[in-house]
N, C-alpha and C positions, 0 to 999 in steps of 0.2 A: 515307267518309273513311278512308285509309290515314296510317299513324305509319311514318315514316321513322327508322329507326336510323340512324346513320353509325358504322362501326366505327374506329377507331384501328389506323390503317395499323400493320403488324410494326414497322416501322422505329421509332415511335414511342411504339410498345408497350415496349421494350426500352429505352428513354432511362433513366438513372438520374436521376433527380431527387433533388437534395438531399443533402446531405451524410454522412446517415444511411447512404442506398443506395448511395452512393458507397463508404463504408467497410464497410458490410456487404459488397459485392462485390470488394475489395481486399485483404477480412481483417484488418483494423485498425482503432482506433479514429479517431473520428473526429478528433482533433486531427493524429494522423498523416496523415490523407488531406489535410488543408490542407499539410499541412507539403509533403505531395509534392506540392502545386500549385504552391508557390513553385521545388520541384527542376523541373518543368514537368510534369507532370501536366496534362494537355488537357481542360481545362474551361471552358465558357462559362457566363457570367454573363448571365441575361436577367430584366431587374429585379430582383428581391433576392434569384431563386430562384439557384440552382448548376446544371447538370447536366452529364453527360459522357453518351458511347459507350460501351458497354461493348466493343467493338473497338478502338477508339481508346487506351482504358486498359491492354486486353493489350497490343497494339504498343509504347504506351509501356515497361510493366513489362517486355517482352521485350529490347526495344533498352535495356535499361538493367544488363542483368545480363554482367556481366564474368565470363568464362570460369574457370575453376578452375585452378589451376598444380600 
């Protein structure tokens, strides 16, 4: 009899789950991290849980910062 592991693929190894890891990965607390959900912030909602890309969160934060004068 052999035990099969199944490993969790990179891709979703790296998902942030919840709101915690979302703001711990954002540097902020977590009411700010909702807050930039509502600015748009790319999060799906799957049943009660939260998560985001942590790719998808840079692109956001990058397309979002206005040049310096």
């Amino acid at each position: 009899m052999y035990l099969v592991v199944k490993k969790k693929s990179t891709r979703q190894s790296r998902i942030l789950m919840g709101w915690m890891r979302i703001a711990d990965f954002l540097d902020c607390s977590v009411a700010t991290a909702k807050r930039k959900e509502q600015e748009g912030l790319p999060v799906v909602r799957v049943g009660g849980a939260v998560c985001c890309l942590p790719e998808d969160a840079v692109a956001w934060r990058q397309g979002r910062r206005q040049p310096r004068k």
